[in-house]
ROBANU-731614 format. One record per residue: residue in three letters; x negated, z, y negated of N, C-alpha, C in turn. Coordinates in steps of 0.2 Angstrom, whole numbers, plus 5000, padded with zeros to 4 digits. Example, Ala and Ser with C-alpha at 12.3 -4.5 7.8 and 13.67 -1.06 7.14 Angstrom:
ALA493450395028493850395022493450395016;SER493650355011493250365005493650395000;
***
This chain:
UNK499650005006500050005000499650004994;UNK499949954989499249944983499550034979;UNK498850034974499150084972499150064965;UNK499750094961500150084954499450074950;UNK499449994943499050014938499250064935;UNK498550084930498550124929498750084919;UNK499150114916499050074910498750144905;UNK498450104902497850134898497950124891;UNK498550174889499150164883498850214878;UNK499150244875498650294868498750344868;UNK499350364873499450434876498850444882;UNK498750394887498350394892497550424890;UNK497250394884496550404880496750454877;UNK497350494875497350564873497150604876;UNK497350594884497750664889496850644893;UNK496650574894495850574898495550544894;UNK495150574889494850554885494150504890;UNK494050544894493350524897493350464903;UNK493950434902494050394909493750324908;UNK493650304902493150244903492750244906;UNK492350314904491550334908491550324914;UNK492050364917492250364924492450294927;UNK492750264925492850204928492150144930;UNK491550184926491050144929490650164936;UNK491050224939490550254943491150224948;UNK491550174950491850134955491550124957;UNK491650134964491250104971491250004968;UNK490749984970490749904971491249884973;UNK491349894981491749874987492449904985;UNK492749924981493349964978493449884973;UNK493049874970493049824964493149734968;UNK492949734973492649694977493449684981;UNK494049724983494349744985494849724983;UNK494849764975495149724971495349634969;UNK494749614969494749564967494849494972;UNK494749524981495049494984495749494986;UNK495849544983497049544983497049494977;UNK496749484972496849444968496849384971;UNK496449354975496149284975496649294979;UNK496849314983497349294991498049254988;UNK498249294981498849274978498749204974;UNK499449154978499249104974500149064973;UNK500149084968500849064965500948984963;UNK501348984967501848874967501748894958;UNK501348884954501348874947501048824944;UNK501148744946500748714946500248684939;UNK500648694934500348694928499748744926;UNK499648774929498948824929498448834934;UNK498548794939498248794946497548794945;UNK497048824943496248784946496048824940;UNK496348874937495948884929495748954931;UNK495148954925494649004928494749064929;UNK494349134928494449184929494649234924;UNK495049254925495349294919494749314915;UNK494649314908494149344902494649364896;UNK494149404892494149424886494049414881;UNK494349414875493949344870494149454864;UNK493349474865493249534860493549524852;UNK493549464850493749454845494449454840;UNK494949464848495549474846495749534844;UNK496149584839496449624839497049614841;UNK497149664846497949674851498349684844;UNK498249764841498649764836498949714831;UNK498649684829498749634823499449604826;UNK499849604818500349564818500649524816;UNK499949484813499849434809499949374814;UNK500549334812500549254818500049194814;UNK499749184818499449134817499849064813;UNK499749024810499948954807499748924809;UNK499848854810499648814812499448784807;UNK498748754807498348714801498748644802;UNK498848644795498848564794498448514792;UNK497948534794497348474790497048454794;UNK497148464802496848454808497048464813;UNK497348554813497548584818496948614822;UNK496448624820495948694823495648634828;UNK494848654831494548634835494348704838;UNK494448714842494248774848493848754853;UNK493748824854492948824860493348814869;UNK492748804873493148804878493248874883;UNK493248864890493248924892493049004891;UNK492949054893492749094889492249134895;UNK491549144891491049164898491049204900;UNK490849224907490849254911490749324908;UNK489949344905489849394902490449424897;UNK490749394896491349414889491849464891;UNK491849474899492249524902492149574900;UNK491549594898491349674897491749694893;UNK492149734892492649764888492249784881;UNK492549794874492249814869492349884869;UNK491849924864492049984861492649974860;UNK493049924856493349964849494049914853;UNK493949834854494349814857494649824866;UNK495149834869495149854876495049794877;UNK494949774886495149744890495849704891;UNK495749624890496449604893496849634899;UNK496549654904496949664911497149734909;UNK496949794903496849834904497549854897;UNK497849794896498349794890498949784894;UNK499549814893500149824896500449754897;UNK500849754900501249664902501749634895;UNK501949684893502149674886501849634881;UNK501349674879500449674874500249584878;UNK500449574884499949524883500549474885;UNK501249474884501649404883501649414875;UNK501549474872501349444864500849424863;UNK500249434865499749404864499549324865;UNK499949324873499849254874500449214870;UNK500849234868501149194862500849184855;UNK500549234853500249204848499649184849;UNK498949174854498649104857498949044857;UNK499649034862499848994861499948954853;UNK500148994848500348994841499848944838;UNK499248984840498448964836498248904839;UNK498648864845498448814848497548814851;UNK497448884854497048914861497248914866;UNK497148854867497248824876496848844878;UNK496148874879495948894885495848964884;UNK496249004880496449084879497249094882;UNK497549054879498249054885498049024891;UNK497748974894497348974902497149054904;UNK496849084903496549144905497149214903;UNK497649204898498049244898498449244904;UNK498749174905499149144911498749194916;UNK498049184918497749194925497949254926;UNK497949314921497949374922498749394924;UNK499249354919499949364920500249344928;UNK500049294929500049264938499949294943;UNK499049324942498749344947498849414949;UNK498649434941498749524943499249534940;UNK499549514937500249584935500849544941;UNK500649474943501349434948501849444945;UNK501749394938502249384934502449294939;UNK503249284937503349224940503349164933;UNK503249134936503349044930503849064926;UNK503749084917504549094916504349024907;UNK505149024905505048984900504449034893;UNK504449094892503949104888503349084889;UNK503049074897502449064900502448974896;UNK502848934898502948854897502948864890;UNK503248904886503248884879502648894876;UNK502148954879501448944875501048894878;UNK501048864883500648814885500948754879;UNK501548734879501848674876501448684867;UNK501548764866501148774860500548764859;UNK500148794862499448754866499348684865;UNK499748664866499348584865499548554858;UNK499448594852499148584846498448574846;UNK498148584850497248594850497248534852;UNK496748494846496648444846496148404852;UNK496048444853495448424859495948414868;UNK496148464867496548474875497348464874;UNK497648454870498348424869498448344868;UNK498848304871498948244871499748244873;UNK500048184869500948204870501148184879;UNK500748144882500748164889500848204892;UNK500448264892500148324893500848334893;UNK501248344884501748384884502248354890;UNK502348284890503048284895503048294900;UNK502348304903502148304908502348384911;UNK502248434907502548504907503248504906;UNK503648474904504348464903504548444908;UNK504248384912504648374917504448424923;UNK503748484921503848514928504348574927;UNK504548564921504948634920505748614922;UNK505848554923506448514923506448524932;UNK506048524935506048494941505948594944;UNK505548654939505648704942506248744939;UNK506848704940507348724935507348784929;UNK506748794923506748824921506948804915;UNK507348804911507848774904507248784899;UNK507248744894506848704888507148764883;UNK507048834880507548864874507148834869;UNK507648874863507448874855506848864853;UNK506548914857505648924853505448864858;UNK505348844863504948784868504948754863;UNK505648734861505848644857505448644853;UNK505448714847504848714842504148704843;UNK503948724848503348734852503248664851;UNK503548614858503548554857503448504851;UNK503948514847503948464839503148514836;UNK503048554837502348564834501648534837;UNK501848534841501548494846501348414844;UNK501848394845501948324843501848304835;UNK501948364831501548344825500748334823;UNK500648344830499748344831499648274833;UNK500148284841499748224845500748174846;UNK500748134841501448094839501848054846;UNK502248074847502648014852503448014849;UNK503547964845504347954842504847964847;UNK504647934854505247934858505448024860;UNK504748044861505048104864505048174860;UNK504748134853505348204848505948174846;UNK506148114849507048094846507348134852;UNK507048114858507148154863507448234862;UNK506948274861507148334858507548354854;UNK507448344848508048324843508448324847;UNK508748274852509548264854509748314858;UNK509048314862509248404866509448464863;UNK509048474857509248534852509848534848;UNK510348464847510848474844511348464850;UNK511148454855511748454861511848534863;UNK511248564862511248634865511348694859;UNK511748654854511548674844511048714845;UNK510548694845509948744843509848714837;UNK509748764830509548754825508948744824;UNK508748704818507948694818507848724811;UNK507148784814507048804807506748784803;UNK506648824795506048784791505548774790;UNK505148804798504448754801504648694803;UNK504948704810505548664812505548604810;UNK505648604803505948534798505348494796;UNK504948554794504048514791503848494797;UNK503748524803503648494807503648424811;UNK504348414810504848334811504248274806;UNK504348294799503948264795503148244795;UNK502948284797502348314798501948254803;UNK502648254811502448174814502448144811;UNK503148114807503348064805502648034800;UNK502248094796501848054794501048044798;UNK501148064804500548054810500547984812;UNK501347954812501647904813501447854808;UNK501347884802501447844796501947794796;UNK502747834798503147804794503447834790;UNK503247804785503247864777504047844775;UNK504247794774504947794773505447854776;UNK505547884784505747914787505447984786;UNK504748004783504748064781504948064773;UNK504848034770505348024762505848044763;UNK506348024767507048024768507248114771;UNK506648114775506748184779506748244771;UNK506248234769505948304765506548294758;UNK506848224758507448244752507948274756;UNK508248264762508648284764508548374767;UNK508048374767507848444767507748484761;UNK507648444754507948484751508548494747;UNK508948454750509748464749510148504750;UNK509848524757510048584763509648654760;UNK509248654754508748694754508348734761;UNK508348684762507548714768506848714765;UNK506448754765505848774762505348694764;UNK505248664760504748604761504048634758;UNK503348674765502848674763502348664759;UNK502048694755501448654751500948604755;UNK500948624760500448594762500648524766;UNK501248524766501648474769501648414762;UNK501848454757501948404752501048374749;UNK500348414751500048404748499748344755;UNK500048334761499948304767500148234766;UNK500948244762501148164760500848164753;UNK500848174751500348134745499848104747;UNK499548144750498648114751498748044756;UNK499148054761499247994765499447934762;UNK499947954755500447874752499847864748;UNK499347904747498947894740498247844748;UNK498147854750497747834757497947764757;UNK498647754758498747694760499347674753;UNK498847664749499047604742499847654740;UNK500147674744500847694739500847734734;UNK500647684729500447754721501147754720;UNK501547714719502347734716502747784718;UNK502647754727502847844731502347884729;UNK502147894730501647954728501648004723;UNK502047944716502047984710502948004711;UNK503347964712504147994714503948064718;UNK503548064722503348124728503248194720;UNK502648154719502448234714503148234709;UNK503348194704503848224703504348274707;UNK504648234711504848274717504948364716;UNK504148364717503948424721503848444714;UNK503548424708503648484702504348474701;UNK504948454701505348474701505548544705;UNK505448524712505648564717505348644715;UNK504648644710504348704710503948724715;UNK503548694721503248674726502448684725;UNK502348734722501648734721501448694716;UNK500548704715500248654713499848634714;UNK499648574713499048514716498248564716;UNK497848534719497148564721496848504715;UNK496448524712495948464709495648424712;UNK495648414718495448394721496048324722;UNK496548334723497148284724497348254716;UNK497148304713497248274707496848224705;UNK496348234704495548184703495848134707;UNK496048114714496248064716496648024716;UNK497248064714497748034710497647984707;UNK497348034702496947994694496647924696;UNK496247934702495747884704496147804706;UNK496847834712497247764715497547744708;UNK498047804704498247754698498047724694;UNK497447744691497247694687496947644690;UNK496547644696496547594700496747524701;UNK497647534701498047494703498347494697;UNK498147524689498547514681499247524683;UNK499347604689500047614685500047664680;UNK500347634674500547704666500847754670;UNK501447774671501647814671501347894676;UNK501247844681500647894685499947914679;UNK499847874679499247884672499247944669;UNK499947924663499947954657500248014662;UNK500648034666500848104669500048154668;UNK499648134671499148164674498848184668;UNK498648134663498248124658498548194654;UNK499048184651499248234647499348324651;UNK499548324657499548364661498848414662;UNK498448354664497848394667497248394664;UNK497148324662496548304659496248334650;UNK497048344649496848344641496748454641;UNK497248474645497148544645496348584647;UNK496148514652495448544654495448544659;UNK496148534664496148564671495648504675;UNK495648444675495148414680494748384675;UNK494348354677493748314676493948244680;UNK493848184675494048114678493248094678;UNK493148054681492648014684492647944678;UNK491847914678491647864673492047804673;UNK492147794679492547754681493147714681;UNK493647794684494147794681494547784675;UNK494047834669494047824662494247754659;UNK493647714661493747634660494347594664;UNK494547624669495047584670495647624668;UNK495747674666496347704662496347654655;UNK495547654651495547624646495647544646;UNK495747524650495847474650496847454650;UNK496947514654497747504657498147524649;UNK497947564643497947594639497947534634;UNK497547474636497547424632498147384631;UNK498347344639498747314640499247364638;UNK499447424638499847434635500047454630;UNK499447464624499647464619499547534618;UNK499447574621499447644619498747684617;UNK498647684609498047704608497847774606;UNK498547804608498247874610497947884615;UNK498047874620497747884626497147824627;UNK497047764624496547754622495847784620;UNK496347824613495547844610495447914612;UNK495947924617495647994619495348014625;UNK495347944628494747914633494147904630;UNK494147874624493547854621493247924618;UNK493647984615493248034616493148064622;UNK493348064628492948084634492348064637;UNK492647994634491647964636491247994632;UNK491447994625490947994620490848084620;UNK490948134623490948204625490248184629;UNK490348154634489848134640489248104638;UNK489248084632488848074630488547974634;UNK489047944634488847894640488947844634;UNK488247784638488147724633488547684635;UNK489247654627489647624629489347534630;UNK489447494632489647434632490047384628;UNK489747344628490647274624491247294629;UNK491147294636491747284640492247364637;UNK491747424636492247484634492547494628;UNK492147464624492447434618493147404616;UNK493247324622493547264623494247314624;UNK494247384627494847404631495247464625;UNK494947464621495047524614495247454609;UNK495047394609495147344603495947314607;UNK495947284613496447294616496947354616;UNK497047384615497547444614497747414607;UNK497347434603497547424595497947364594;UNK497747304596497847234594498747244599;UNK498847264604499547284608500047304604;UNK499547354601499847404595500147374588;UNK499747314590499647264582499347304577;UNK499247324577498647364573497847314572;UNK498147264568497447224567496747254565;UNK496747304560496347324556496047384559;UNK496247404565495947464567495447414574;UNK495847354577495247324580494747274577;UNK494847254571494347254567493847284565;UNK494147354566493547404566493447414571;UNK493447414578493047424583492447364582;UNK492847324581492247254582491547274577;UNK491747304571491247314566490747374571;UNK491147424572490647474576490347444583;UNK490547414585490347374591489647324589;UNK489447284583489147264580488547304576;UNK488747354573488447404570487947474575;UNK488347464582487947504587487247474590;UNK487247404587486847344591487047324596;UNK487747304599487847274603487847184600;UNK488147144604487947094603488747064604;UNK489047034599489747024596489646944598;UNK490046914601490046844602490846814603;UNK491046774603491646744601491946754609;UNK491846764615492146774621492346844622;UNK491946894617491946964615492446974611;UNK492846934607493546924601493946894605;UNK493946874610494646814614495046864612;UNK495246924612495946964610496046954606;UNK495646984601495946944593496046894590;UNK495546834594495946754592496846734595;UNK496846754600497246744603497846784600;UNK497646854597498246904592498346854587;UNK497846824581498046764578498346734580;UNK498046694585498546624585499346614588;UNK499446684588500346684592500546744585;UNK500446744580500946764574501546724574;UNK502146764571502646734570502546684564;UNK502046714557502146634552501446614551;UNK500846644556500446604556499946624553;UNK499946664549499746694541498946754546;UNK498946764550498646814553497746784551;UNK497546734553496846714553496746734546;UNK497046724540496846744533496946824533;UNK497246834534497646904535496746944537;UNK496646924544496146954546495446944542;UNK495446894539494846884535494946924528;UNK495646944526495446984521495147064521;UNK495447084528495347134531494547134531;UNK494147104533493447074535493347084528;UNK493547074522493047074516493247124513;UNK493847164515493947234513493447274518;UNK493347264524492647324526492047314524;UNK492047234523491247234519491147264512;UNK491847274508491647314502491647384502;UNK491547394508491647464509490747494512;UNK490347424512489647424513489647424521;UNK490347404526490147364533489847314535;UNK489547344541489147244541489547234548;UNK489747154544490147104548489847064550;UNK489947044558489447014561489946944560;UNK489446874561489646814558490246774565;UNK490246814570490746794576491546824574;UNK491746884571492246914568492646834563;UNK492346824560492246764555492346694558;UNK492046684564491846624565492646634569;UNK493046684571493546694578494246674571;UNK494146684565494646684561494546604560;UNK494046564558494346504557494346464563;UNK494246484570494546454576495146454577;UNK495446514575496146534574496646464569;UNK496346474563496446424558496446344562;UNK496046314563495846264569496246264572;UNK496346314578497046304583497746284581;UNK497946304575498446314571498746244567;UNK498146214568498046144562498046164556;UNK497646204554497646234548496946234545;UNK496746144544495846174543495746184536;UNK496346164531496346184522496046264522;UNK496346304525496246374527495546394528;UNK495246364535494846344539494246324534;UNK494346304529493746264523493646304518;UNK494346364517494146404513494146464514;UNK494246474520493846524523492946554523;UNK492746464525491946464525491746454519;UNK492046424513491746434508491446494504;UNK491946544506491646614506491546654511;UNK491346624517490946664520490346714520;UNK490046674514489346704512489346784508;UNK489846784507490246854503490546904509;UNK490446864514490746944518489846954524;UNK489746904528489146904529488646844527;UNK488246914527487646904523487246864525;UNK487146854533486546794536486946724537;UNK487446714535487846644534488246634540;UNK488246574537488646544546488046514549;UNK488246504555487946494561488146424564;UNK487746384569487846354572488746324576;UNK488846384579489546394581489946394574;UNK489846404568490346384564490546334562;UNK489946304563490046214562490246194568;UNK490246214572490646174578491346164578;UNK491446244578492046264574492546214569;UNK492246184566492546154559492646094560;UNK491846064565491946004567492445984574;UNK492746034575493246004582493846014575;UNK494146054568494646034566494445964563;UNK494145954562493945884559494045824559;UNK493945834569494145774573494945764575;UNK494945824575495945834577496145804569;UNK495945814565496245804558496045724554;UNK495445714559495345624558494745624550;UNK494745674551494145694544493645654545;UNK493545604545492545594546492145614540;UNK492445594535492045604530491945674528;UNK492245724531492345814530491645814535;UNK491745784541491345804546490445774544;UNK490545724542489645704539489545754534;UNK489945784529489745824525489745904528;UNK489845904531489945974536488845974540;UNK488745904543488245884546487645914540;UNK487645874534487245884530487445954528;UNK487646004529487746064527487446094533;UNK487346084538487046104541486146084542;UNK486046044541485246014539484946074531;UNK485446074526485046104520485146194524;UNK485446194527485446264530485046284535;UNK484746224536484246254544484346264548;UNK485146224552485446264557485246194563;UNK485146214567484946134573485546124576;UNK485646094578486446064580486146064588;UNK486546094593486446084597487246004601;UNK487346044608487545984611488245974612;UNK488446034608489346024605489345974599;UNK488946004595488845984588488845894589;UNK488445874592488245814594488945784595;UNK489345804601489545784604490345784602;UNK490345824596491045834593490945764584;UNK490345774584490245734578490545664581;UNK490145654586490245574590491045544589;UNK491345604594492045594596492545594589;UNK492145624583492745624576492545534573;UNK491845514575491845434573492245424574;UNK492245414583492845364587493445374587;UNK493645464583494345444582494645404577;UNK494245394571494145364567493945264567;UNK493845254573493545164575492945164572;UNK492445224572491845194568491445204574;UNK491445164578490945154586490245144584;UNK490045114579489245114578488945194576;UNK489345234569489145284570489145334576;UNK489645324580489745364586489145354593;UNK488945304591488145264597487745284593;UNK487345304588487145324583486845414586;UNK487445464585487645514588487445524596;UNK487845464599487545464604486745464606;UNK486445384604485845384604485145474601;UNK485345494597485145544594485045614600;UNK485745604604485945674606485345684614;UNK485345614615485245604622484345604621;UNK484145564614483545574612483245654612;UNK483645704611483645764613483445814621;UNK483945744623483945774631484745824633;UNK485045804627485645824627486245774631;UNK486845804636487245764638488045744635;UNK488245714635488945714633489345764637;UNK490145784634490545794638490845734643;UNK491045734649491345694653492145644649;UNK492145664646492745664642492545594635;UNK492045624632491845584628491445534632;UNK491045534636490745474637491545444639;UNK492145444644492545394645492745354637;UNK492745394633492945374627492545304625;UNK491945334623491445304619491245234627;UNK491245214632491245184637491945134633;UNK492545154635493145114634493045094626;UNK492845114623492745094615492345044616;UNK492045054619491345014619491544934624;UNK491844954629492044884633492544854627;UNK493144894625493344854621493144814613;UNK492544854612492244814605491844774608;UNK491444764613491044714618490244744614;UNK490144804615489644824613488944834617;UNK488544804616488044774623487744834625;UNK487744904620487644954624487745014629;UNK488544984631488945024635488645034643;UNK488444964644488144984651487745034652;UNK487145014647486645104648487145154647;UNK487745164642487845214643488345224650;UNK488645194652488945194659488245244664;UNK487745214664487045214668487145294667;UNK486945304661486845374657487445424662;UNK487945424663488345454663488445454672;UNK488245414675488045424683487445474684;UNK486945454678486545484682486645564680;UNK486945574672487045674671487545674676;UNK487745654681488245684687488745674687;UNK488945634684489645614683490045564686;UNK490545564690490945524695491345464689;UNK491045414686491645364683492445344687;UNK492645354684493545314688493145244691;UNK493345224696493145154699493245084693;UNK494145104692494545064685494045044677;UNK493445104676493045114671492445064674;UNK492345054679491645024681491744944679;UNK492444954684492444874683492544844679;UNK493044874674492944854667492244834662;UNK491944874663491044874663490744794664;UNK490944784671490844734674490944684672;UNK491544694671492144614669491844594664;UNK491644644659491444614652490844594650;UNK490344634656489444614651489344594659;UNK489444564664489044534668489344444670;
***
C-alpha cells in the first residue's frame, strides 16, 4: 500500500520546522522505489507521451498572482527543456512535486498563459505521473495555450489537439476557445478560427475583451487589414476595450505595407477613442511613410502635434520631403517652419531646399516673398540659373491679365533699392515670361533697364531670350541689332544664339543671311538644331541654292536621320 503524500503546506514547515533536513537522510533505494512506481504508470494521454522528467524552473514564484500577458510583438522565445540539475529544490522557492495539486493546476495555467511549452510539458509529467491526475480540459487548455511560443506552436499542432480532445470526448470550454484564438494570433489559420468562432456562438460562449483583440490580432498576422478595420470599429461600438498595443500593431503594419490613409483614419480613430499614445518611435515613422507618399493631412496632424511641441525629432530627410509637399500646397507655414528646423540644425541648404520654400510662396501667390527666396538663394552663393525659376516663369505666364512678368520686375528693382543683389537669371525668367506671352514691347523694356537692377548686365542667355521673341515676331532688324549689342558688350554667342539668329532670317525670306549664320556657326564647330537645318535645307532646295547639299552632308554627319521626302528633294534639284 503506497503511503499518503506528504503535502508540505505552511502549517506543515510550522509544526516540522526541520523536515527538509531530514528528508535528505532518505535511503537511496526508498528514492529509487519511488521513482520506479512512477515510471510503471503510463496513462492513454497521448498528447504528452515521451516528455521528459518532471523539473523545476527556481525562478518561478508559486505565490505570485500576477498572470502573465501575452506579448504582442512576438509572443516570447523560450528556452527548451529544463535540466536535469534544476531539480534541486531552492532555499526560498519549493519543489514542483512538493506543491499541492491545486498550486500546480494554477501554476500550469499560467505557464500555459506565458506560452512555456516546455514548463507545461513538465508540469503535465508531474500531474499524470505522480499525483494520477486523468486527461482533463484544463490540462488541454494549457497546452492549446502553450502553443503561443513561437518556436514549438504551429496551427497544426493546435488542431491536432482538438481533434484528440474530440476523439477523448473531452468538450472544448470557454477558456480552451480563448486559449486557442490566442494561439492562432501567433501561428494564423482563418479556417480554423471561423471554426471556433462558430463553436463559441453555438455554445453562446462569449468572447471577452482579449478575446476580441485577439480575433484582430490574426486577422492582421493574415494581413487582412480590411477585416481587422471592420473588427476593432465594431468593437468599439459594443465598447470592448481595444488594446494599446493592438492599436499600435495595426498602425505599424498599414504603415509597413503603404496604407498611409488607413493608417491615419486608424490614429484618428484611436485619439478619438482615448487609446493611449503613440511611442516616438511610431511617430517618427509615421512622419517618415507620409511625407513619403505627400500625404497633407497626415503631415500637417503630426507636424503641429508633435514636432512643433518638441515631442519628436524628424529626420533630414523627411523635412525635405514635407517641404516639398508644403509647396505644392501652398502652405508656407509649415514651410517656413521646416526651414527653421533645418536652419536649427544647422544644415547646408541647397537650390533643391530652397526650390520647396519658393514653391510654397508662389502656391500662396505670394510673388514677392519667392522673389525673396531667390535673392537669398543668390546672395548665399548658390548658383541661380533659369531651370532653378521654372516655378516662377511658369507663375507668370498663367496670370489672369498677363501683367505678372512686369509685375515681378518691379518687385526685382524694389529689392535692389533696398541694396539686394539680383542675380541676372531672376531678370532673364521675367522677359522669358514676356516672350512666352508675345509680349516682346515689354520684353525690350524690360532690358533696357536692366542695368539698374543688375549690375554685371545681361548675359548671354538674355540675348537668346529676346532673339527667339524676335523670330516669333518676324523682327530681323530687332534681332541684328540685338547681335551687335552683344559684340559691343563682349558677350560670345554661343549655339542658340547662332541658331536662333539664322531661323529669324528665314522667317523673314532672307536665305543668304541665314547661310551666312549658318556658315559662321559651323565655322565654330557649332551644330544646328534638327529643326532648323529642315528649314534652312527646304529653303534652300526651294531657292536652288548650290549650298544645300553640303548642308544636307552637314546634317548626316552631326547625327541626324533626314525624312527620305527631304533627300530626294535634294536630289531632284542639284543632281
Amino acid at each position: 500500500m503506497l503511503a499518503r503524500p506528504i503535502v508540505q503546506d505552511g502549517l506543515w514547515r510550522c509544526l516540522c520546522p526541520i523536515f527538509p533536513s531530514a528528508q535528505k537522510v532518505f535511503s537511496k533505494a526508498t528514492i529509487r522505489d519511488r521513482r520506479l512506481r512512477a515510471a510503471s504508470f503510463k496513462p492513454q494521454f497521448r498528447a504528452f507521451n515521451g516528455a521528459p522528467e518532471p523539473s523545476i524552473d527556481p525562478s518561478i514564484d508559486p505565490s505570485s498572482s500576477k498572470t502573465p500577458y501575452l506579448s504582442p510583438a512576438g509572443f516570447g522565445v523560450h528556452g527548451r527543456h529544463l535540466p536535469r540539475d534544476s531539480l534541486t529544490p531552492s532555499s526560498q522557492t519549493p519543489a514542483l512535486h512538493l506543491l499541492s495539486t491545486a498550486d500546480l493546476y494554477e501554476r500550469l495555467r499560467k505557464e500555459g498563459a506565458a506560452g512555456k511549452y516546455d514548463h507545461v510539458q513538465n508540469l503535465l509529467q508531474i500531474l499524470v505521473k505522480d499525483r494520477r491526475e486523468k486527461p482533463n480540459a484544463q490540462m488541454y487548455a494549457a497546452v492549446l495555450h502553450s502553443f503561443c511560443d513561437s518556436h514549438h506552436g504551429t496551427a497544426g499542432k493546435v488542431r491536432k489537439v482538438l481533434d484528440e480532445m474530440k476523439e477523448m470526448g473531452i468538450e472544448l470550454d470557454g477558456r480552451g476557445c480563448h486559449c486557442v484564438l490566442e494561439a492562432l494570433a501567433v501561428h494564423p489559420d482563418y479556417l480554423l478560427r471561423a471554426e471556433v468562432l462558430e463553436y463559441m456562438r453555438e455554445r453562446w460562449y462569449n468572447l471577452t475583451d482579449r478575446g476580441h483583440n485577439m480575433v484582430v490580432a490574426g486577422y492582421l498576422r493574415e494581413r487582412n487589414f480590411e477585416q481587422a478595420l471592420e473588427k476593432i470599429a465594431d468593437m468599439i461600438s459594443k465598447r470592448v476595450v481595444v488594446e494599446p498595443w493592438l492599436w499600435d500593431k495595426t498602425m505599424w503594419l498599414l504603415l509597413d505595407y503603404g496604407e498611409i490613409e488607413e493608417a491615419y483614419q486608424t490614429l484618428l480613430t484611436r485619439q478619438s477613442y482615448g487609446a493611449g499614445k503613440l511611442s516616438n518611435a511610431l511617430w517618427s515613422y509615421f512622419m517618415d511613410c507620409a511625407a513619403s507618399v505627400h500625404n497633407y493631412d497626415a503631415v500637417n496632424t503630426i507636424w503641429q502635434s508633435q514636432v512643433i511641441p518638441g515631442y519628436v525629432k524628424i529626420g533630414t530627410a523627411a523635412c525635405l520631403n514635407i517641404l516639398t509637399l508644403a509647396g505644392r500646397k501652398g502652405d508656407v507655414k509649415l514651410a517656413t517652419d521646416v526651414f527653421r528646423v533645418l536652419s536649427d540644425r544647422d544644415n547646408l541648404f541647397d537650390v533643391h531646399t530652397y526650390e520647396g520654400l519658393m514653391e510654397a510662396y508662389l502656391t500662396a501667390s505670394d510673388l514677392s516673398s519667392a522673389l525673396s527666396v531667390v535673392i537669398i538663394m543668390h546672395e548665399s552663393g548658390l548658383k541661380v540659373t533659369s531651370d532653378n525659376l521654372s516655378p516662377i516663369y511658369f507663375f507668370m505666364t498663367m496670370g489672369p491679365d498677363y501683367t505678372r512678368p512686369m509685375e515681378a520686375f518691379k518687385l526685382l528693382q524694389m529689392f535692389e533699392s533696398q541694396g539686394r543683389k539680383i542675380p541676372v537669371a531672376a531678370v532673364n525668367s521675367c522677359l522669358q515670361a514676356s516672350v512666352h506671352l508675345e509680349n516682346l514691347e515689354e520684353a525690350i523694356e524690360i532690358y533696357k533697364v536692366l542695368h539698374t537692377v543688375v549690375k554685371t548686365g545681361p548675359n548671354t542667355a538674355t540675348f537668346n531670350i529676346l532673339l527667339q521673341g524676335c523670330h516669333k515676331a518676324g523682327r530681323k532688324e530687332l534681332a541684328m541689332f540685338l547681335a551687335s549689342e552683344m559684340t559691343q558688350l563682349g558677350l560670345q554667342p554661343d549655339k542658340l544664339t547662332y541658331d536662333r539668329l539664322a531661323i529669324t532670317c528665314m522667317y523673314v525670306g532672307d536665305l543668304q543671311d541665314a547661310m551666312l549664320y549658318y556658315e559662321e556657326m559651323t565655322s565654330q564647330n557649332f551644330v544646328m538644331r534638327r529643326g532648323t537645318f529642315d528649314f534652312l535645307i527646304r529653303m534652300g532646295v526651294k531657292e536652288g541654292d548650290s549650298r544645300t547639299p553640303a548642308v544636307l552632308r552637314h546634317m548626316i554627319e552631326a547625327g541626324f536621320t533626314p525624312h527620305p521626302e527631304l533627300v530626294n528633294s535634294v536630289k531632284e534639284r542639284f543632281e
